[in-house]
LUMFIMI-110765 format. One record per atom (N, C-alpha, C): residue number from 1; residue in one letter; atom name; z, x, y. Coordinates in Angstrom, 3 decimals. Layout:
# residues N
     k   r    a         c3         c1         c2
   NUM   A   CA          Z          X          Y
...
# end
This chain:
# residues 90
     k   r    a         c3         c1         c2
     1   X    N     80.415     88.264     87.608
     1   X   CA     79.946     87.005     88.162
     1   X    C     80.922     86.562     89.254
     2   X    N     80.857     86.054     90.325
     2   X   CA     81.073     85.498     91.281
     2   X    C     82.462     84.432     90.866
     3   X    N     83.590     84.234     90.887
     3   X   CA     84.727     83.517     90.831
     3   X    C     83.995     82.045     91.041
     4   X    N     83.050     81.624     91.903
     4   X   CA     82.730     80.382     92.331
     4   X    C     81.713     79.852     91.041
     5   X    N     80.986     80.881     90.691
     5   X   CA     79.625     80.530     89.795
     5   X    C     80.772     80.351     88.410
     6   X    N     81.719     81.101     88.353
     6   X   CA     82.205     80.930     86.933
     6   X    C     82.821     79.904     86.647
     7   X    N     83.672     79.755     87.852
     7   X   CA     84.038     78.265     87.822
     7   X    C     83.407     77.185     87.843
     8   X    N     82.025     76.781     88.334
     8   X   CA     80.940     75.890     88.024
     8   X    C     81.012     76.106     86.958
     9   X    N     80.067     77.095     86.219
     9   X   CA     79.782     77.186     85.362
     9   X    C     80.813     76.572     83.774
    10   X    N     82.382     76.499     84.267
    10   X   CA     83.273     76.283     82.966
    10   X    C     83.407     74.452     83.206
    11   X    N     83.225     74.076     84.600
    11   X   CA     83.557     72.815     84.619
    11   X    C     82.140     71.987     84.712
    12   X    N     80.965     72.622     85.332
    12   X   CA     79.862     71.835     85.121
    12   X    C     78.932     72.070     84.190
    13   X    N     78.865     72.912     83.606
    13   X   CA     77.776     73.445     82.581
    13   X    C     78.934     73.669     81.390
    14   X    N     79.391     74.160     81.116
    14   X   CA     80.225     74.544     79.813
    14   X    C     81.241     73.236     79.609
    15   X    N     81.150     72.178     80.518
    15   X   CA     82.404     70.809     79.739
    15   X    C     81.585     70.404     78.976
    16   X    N     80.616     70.088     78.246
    16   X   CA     80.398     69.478     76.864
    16   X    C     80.953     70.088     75.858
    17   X    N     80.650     71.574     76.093
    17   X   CA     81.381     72.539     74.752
    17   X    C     83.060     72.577     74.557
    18   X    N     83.776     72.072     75.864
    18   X   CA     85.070     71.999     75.625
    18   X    C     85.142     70.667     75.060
    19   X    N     84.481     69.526     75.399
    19   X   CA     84.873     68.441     75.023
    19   X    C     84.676     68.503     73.516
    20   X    N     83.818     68.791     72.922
    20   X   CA     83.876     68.666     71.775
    20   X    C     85.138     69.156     70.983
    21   X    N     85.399     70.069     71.726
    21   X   CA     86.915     70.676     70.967
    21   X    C     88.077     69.968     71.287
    22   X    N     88.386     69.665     72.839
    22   X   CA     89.582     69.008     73.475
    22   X    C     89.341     67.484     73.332
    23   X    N     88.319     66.717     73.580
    23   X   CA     88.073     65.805     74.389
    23   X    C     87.747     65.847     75.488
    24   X    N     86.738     64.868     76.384
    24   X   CA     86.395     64.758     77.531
    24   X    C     88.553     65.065     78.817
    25   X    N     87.623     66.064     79.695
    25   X   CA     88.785     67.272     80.000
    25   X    C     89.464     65.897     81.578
    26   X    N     88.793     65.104     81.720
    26   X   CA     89.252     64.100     82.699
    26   X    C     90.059     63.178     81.953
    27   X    N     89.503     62.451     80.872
    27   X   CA     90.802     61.624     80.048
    27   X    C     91.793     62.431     79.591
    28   X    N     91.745     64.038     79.221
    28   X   CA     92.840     64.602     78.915
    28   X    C     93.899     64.440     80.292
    29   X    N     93.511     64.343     80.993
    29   X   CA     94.294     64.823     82.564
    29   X    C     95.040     63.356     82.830
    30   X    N     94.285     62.240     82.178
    30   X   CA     95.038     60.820     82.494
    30   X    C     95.758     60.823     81.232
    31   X    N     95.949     60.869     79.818
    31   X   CA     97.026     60.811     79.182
    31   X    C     97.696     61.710     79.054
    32   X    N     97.417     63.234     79.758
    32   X   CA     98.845     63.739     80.233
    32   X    C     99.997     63.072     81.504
    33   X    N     99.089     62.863     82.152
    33   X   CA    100.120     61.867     83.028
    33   X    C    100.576     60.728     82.412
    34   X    N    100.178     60.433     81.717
    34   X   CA    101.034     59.279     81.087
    34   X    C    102.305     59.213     80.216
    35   X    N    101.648     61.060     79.700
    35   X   CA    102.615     61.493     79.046
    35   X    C    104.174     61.647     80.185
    36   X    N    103.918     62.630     80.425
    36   X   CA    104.615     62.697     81.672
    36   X    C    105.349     62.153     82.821
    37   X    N    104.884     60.966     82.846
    37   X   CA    105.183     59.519     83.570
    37   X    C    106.382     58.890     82.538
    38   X    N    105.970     59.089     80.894
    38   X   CA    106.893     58.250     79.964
    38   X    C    108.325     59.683     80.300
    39   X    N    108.048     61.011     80.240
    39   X   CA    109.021     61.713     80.143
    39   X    C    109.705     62.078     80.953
    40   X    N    109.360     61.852     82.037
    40   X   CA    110.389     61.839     83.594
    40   X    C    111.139     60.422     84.230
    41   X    N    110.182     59.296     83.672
    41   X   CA    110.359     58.096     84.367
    41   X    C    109.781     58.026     85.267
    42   X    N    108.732     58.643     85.943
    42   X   CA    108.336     58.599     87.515
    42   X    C    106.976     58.668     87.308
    43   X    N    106.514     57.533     88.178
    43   X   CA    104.609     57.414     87.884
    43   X    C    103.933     59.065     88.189
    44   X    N    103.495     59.411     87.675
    44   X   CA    102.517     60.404     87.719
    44   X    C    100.646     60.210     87.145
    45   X    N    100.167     60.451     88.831
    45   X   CA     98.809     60.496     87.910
    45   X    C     97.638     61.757     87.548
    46   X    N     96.722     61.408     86.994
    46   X   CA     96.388     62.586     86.559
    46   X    C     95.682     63.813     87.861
    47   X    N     95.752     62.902     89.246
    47   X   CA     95.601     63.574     90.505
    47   X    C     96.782     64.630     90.436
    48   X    N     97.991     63.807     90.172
    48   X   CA     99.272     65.073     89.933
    48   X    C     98.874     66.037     88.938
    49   X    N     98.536     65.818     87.895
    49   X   CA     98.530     66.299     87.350
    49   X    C     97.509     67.496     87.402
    50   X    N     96.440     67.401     88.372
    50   X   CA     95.708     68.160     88.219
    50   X    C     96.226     69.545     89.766
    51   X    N     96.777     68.875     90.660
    51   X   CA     97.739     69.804     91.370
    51   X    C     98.856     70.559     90.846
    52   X    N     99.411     70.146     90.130
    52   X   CA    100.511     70.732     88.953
    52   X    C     99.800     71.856     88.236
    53   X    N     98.672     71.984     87.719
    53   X   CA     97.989     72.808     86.883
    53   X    C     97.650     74.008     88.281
    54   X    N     97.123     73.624     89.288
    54   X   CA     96.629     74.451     90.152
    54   X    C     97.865     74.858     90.656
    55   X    N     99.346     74.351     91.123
    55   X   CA    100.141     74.932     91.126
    55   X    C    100.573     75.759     90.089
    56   X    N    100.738     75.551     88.979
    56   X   CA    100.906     76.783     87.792
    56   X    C    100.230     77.789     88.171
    57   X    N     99.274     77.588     88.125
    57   X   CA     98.318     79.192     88.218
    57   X    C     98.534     79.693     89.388
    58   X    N     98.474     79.245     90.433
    58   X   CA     98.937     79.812     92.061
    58   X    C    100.176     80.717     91.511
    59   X    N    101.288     80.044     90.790
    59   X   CA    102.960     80.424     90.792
    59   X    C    102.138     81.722     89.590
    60   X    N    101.823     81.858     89.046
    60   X   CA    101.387     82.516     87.955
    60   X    C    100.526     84.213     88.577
    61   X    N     99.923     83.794     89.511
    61   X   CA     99.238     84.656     90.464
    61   X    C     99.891     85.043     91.284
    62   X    N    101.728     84.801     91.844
    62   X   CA    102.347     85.131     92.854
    62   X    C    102.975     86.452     92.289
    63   X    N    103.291     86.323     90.828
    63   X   CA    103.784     87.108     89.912
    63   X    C    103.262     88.274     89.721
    64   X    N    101.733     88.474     89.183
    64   X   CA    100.468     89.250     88.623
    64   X    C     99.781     88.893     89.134
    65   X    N     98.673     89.674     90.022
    65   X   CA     97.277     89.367     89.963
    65   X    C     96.509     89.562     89.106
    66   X    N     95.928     88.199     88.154
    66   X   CA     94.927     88.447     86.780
    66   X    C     93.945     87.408     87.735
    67   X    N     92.894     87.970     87.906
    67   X   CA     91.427     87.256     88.115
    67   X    C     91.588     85.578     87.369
    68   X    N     91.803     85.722     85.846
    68   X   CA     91.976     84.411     85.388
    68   X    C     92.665     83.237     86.046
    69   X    N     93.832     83.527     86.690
    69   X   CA     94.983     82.560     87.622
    69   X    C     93.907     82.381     88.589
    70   X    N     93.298     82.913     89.024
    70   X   CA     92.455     82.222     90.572
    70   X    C     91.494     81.650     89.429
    71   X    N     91.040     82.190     89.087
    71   X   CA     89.171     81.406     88.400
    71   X    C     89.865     80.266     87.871
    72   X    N     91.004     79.921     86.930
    72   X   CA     91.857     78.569     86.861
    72   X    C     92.083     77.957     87.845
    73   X    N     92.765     78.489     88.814
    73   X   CA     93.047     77.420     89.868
    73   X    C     91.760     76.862     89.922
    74   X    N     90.918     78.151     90.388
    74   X   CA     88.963     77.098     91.293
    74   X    C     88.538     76.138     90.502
    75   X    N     88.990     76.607     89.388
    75   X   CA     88.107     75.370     88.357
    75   X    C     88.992     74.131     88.229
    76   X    N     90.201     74.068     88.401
    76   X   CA     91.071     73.029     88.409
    76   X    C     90.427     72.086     89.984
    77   X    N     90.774     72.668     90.643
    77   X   CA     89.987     72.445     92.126
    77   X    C     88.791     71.840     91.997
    78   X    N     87.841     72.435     91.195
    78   X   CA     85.969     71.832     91.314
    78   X    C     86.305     70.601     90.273
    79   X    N     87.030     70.582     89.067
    79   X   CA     87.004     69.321     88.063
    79   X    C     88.245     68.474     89.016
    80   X    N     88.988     68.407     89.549
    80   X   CA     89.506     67.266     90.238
    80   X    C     88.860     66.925     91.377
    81   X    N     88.127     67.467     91.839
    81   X   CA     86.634     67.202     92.798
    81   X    C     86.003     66.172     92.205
    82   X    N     85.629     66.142     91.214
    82   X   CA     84.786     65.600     90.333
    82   X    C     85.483     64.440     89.723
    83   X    N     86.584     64.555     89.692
    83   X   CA     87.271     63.280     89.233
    83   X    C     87.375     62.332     90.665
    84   X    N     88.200     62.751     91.429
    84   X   CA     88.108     61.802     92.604
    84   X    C     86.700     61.532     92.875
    85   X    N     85.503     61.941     92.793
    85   X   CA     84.194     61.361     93.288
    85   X    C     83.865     60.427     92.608
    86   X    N     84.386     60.306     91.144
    86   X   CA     83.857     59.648     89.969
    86   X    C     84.545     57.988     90.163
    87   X    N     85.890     58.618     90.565
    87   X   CA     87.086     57.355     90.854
    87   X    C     86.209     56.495     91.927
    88   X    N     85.739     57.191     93.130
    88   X   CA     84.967     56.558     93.883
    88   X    C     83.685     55.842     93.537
    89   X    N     82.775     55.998     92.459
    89   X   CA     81.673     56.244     92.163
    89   X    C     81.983     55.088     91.459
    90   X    N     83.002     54.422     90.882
    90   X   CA     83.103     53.670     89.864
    90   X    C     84.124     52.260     90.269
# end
C-alpha cells in the first residue's frame, strides 16, 4: 500500500480503534505536553509535541531505513494537520 494511503488510513479510518485502547490520540498529545511542560519547566504544547514525535522518527530513519520511521513521521504529519484545523474549527 502506498505510504500516503497507510497513513490516512491509521489516522483517519483506524483512530477509533486506537482510541479505544489509548484514548482519543489528540488529548493524548495535550497531556503529554503538559506532562512535559511540568518536567522541563518550559511551556510546551502538544503542536511541540507533535514535531518532537516527527522529529524522533526522522532521527530514527537517519540511523536505519525501516519504512515504519517514514509511515510514522506521515502519520504524525496528517494527525497534527488535523489538530491545527480542529484548533481553528473550534
Amino acid at each position: 500500500m502506498n505510504i500516503l494511503k497507510e497513513a490516512d488510513n491509521i489516522i483517519n479510518i483506524r483512530s477509533e480503534e486506537k482510541e479505544r485502547m489509548y484514548g482519543p490520540f489528540e488529548e493524548g498529545m495535550e497531556i503529554a505536553a503538559k506532562i512535559a511542560s511540568l518536567m522541563t519547566d518550559k511551556e510546551i504544547t502538544a503542536i511541540d509535541m507533535y514535531k518532537c514525535m516527527i522529529a524522533l522518527k526522522l532521527s530514527r530513519e537517519s540511523y536505519n531505513h525501516k519504512e515504519d520511521n517514514l509511515l510514522d513521521a506521515v502519520a504524525y504529519l496528517g494527525s497534527m494537520n488535523n489538530y491545527i484545523n480542529n484548533i481553528k474549527n473550534n
